[in-house]
C-alpha positions, 0 to 999 in steps of 0.5 A, spaced: 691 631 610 689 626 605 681 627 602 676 621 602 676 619 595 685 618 596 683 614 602 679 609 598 684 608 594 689 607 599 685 602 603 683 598 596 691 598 594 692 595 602 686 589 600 689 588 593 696 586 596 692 581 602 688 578 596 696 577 593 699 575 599 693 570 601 694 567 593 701 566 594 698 560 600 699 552 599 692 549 598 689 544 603 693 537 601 687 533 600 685 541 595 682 537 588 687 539 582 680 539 578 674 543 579 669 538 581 665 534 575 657 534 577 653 527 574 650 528 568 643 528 568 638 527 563 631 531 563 625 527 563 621 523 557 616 527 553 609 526 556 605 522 551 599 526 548 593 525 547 591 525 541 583 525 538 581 527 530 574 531 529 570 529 524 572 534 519 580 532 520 582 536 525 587 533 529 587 535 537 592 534 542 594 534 549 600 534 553 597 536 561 602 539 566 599 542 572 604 545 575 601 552 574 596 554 572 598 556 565 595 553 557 598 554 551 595 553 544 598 552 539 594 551 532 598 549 525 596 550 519 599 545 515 602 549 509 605 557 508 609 560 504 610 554 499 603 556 495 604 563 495 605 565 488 611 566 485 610 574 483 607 575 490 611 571 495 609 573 503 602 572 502 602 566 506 607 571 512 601 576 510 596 573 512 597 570 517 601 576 521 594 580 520 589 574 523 588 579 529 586 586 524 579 585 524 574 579 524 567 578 523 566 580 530 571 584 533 574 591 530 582 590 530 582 595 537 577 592 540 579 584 538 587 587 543 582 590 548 579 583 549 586 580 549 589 585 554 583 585 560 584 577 559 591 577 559 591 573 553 598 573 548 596 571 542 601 571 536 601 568 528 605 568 522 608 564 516 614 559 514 615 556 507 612 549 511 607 552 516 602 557 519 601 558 526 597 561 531 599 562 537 595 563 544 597 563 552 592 564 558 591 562 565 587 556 565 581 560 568 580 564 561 581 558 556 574 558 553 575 565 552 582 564 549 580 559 544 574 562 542 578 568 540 583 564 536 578 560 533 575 567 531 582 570 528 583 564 525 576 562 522 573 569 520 578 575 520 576 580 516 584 583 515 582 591 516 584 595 511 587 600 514 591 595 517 593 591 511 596 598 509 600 600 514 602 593 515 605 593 508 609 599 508 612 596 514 615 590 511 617 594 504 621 599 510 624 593 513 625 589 506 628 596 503 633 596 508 635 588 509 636 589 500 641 594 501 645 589 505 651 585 502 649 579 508 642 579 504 643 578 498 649 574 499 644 569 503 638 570 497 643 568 491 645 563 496 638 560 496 637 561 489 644 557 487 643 551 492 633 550 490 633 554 484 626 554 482 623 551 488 619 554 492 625 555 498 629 559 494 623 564 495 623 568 501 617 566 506 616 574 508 617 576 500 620 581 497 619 589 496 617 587 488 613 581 490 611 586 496 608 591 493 603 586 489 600 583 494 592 586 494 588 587 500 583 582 497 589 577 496 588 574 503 581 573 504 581 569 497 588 566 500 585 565 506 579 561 504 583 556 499 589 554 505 585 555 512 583 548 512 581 544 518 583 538 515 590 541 514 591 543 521 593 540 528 590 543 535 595 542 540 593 544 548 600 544 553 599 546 561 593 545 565 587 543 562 584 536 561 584 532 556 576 533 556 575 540 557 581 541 550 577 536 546 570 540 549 573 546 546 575 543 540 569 541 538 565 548 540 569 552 537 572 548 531 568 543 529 562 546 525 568 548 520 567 545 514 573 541 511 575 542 504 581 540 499 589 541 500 593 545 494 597 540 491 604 543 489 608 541 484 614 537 484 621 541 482 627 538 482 633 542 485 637 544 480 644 540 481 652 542 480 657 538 475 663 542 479 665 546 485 662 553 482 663 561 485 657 566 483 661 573 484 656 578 486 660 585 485 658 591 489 664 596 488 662 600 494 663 594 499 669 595 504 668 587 506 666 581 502 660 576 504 662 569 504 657 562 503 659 555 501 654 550 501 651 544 497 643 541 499 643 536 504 637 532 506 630 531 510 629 532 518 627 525 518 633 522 515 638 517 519 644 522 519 640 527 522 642 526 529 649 526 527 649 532 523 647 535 530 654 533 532 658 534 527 655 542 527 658 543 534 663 541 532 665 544 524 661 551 525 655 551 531 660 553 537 665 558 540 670 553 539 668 549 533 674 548 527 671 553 523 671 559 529 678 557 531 682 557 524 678 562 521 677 568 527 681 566 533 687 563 529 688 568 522 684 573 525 680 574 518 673 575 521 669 577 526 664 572 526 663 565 521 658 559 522 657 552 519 652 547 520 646 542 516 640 545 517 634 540 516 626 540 514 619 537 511 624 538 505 632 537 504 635 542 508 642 544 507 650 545 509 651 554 510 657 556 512 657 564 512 663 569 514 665 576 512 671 578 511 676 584 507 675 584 501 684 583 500 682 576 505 677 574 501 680 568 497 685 567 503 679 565 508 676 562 502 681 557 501 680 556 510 674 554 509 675 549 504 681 546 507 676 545 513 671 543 510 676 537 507 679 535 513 673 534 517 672 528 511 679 526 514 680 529 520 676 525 525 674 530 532 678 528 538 676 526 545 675 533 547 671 535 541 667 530 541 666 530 548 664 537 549 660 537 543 655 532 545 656 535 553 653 541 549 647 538 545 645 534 552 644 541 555 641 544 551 636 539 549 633 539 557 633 546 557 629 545 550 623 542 554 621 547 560 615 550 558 609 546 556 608 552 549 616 548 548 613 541 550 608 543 545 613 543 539 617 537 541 610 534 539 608 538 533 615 536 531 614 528 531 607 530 528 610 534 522 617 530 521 613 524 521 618 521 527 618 514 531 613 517 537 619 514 542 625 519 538 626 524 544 626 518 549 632 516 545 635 522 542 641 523 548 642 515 547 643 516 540 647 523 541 652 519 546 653 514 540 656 518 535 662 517 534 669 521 531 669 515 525 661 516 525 662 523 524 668 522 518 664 518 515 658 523 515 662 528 512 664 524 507 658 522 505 654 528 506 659 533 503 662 533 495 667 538 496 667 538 489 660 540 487 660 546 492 656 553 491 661 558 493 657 566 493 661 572 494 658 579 495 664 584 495 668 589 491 669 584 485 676 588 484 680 587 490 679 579 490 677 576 483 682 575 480 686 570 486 679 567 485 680 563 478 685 557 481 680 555 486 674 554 483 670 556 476 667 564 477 660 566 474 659 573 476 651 575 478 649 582 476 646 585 483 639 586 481 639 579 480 639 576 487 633 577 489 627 573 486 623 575 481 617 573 477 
């Protein structure tokens, strides 16, 4: 007598044989050789904003939808981690990650307490460009969510206590990612590509930068940069123009303005030729890879392009650099390469790891890559599913209003046409495989190339001396210092 569990398998053996029996079935004559292709559809324009300056230059904007009952405020600070000093990078991430640990009105657990009964989310931190708070709420609670907002942002207090336990926090974390090869691969990357700059500093700082940072920093930080008149208000979800400009007003407009930080000019330092910085680290079992060279601003004309080029070069699954490197040679697990793009000149990174026997071999890829994409044109398929790609994602970019929201904050920082997302498939559609060449060639000097390895210097170094100039970096000194 056969048990239940061989009868399963009995009768699981019986259906897989009619699954093959029915595969072997000619298909209907009028069955399609192709699955079937949908009609692209484009998403929607951006909504345009209201727009109203207060008197004391805080601009307000407004995209309404009222599809639900939901607001989202965002407020940007014009400026962050650029005016930290040097000896104390991540002030400006400090500040603002501890806007809701106490104000001149709240203790830190009765300003969360307030958040939870109002179910109110609230958020806050730093780049090198912007600050930024952020607020979402039903439209019934709005008044409260911008009195608390405005109260984080106008008059935090930055409870000690929590100033203490959020430090050590962040020099655990920092501890940890300075023992990673990926990590210092990435900050002398940085360091070669801005030098002195405050880009080459990282926004969250460093465990020497770190430990400097005193608790009375942020209030004096906070009072020279918290500027109404260096901010922008942006209400996104069921509200009307009025009732964000009555809030506005009531909540913000008794703040005094006052003077930006003006922040020197420096220049980014320049390459005479394709050059290796070397990092040795004996113990490593792979090497980490970065090739690049500076690129150019978000409002720059070959932007758009660069999009494209990305998805193609190293952004996708199916890019050149994914394709050579990790499917056909089998040298990594994972590589990227594409130009990023902001208030000041991006840049072209391209990162991959590797063992360190492999690492002038995939060196050598990549840079065969890198030039034949300047005399390679992309073919139709490559061309095609990347702007099929970037389409995509470009509806699902404007779904929520908080989305909506930066699309609008990005016309405002970037200084962009106020028709640029109304355009943009237009355009993306226009790129072509001879544009995207002549992108490459333009953008990317192959000759004039930062190259940083991190690895075990023993293992590869010396295959590394006709490909490009090497200069070794002690380790100590990939992560920036005063």
């Amino acid at each position: 007598m056969m048990r239940p569990k061989r009868l399963l398998i009995a009768a699981l053996i019986v259906a897989m044989t009619g699954i093959s029996e029915a595969a072997k079935l000619t298909p209907p004559t009028n069955f399609p050789d192709q699955p079937p292709v949908g009609k692209l559809l484009k998403p929607t324009h951006l909504p345009k904003a209201f727009s109203k300056k207060l008197e004391n230059g805080m601009e307000v904007l407004v995209i309404a939808n009222h599809e639900i009952p939901y607001v989202s405020v965002g407020w940007y600070l014009l400026t962050g981690a650029k005016v930290d000093p040097p000896q104390k990078a991540g002030l400006a991430d400090t500040t603002a990650s501890l806007l809701k640990q106490g104000t001149t009105e709240h203790s830190p657990d009765q300003f969360t307490e307030l958040l939870e009964l109002y179910a109110i989310s609230f958020s806050s931190g730093a780049g090198h460009e912007t600050s930024y708070v952020h607020v979402g709420t039903m439209n019934r609670h709005l008044d409260r969510a911008v009195q608390m907002m405005a109260e984080a942002i106008r008059r935090p207090i930055f409870d000690k206590n929590e100033f203490r336990r959020y430090i050590q926090q962040v020099l655990t974390d920092l501890a940890v990612a300075e023992k990673e090869g990926s990590y210092l691969a990435s900050r002398e990357f940085e360091r070669r590509i801005y030098g002195n700059h405050y880009l080459a500093r990282p926004s969250e700082g460093t465990t020497e930068t770190i430990k400097k940072i005193k608790h009375d920093d942020l209030a004096a930080f906070h009072k020279k940069n918290y500027l109404p008149n260096q901010s922008l208000l942006i209400f996104s979800g069921a509200v009307t123009n009025q009732l964000a400009v009555e809030l506005a007003e009531k909540y913000f407009g008794d703040w005094k303005r006052g003077s930006p930080v003006q922040i020197p000019k420096t220049e980014f330092p320049k390459l005479n030729q394709t050059t290796i910085f070397l990092v040795d680290r004996p113990d490593a079992t792979q090497t980490q890879i970065r090739i690049g060279l500076l690129g150019f601003t978000r409002n720059h004309p070959a932007y758009i392009t660069s999009q494209v080029f990305n998805q193609i070069f190293g952004s996708g699954f199916s890019s050149r650099l994914n394709k050579r490197v990790r499917i056909k040679e089998g040298l990594t697990y994972g590589i990227w390469g594409s130009f990023s793009a902001g208030k000041q000149p991006g840049r072209l990174n391209i990162g991959t790891y590797t063992q360190n026997q492999q690492t002038a071999k995939t060196l050598r890829i990549i840079l065969e890559e890198i030039e034949r994409m300047r005399t390679d044109p992309p073919n139709t398929e490559e061309l095609g599913d990347a702007q099929s790609y970037l389409i995509g994602r470009f509806g699902l970019s404007m779904e929520t209003p908080q989305a909506v929201a930066g699309k609008v904050f990005e016309l405002k920082f970037y200084d962009l046409p106020d028709d640029y997302f109304d355009t943009y498939l237009d355009q993306i559609v226009k790129v072509d495989a001879e544009g995207i060449s002549g992108f490459a060639k333009a953008k990317i000097d192959s000759n004039k190339l930062v190259i940083v390895l991190v690895g075990k210097a023993q293992d590869f170094e010396d295959h590394l001396k006709d490909i490009a100039p090497v200069i070794k970096v002690n380790q100590e000194q990939t992560v920036p210092q005063e």
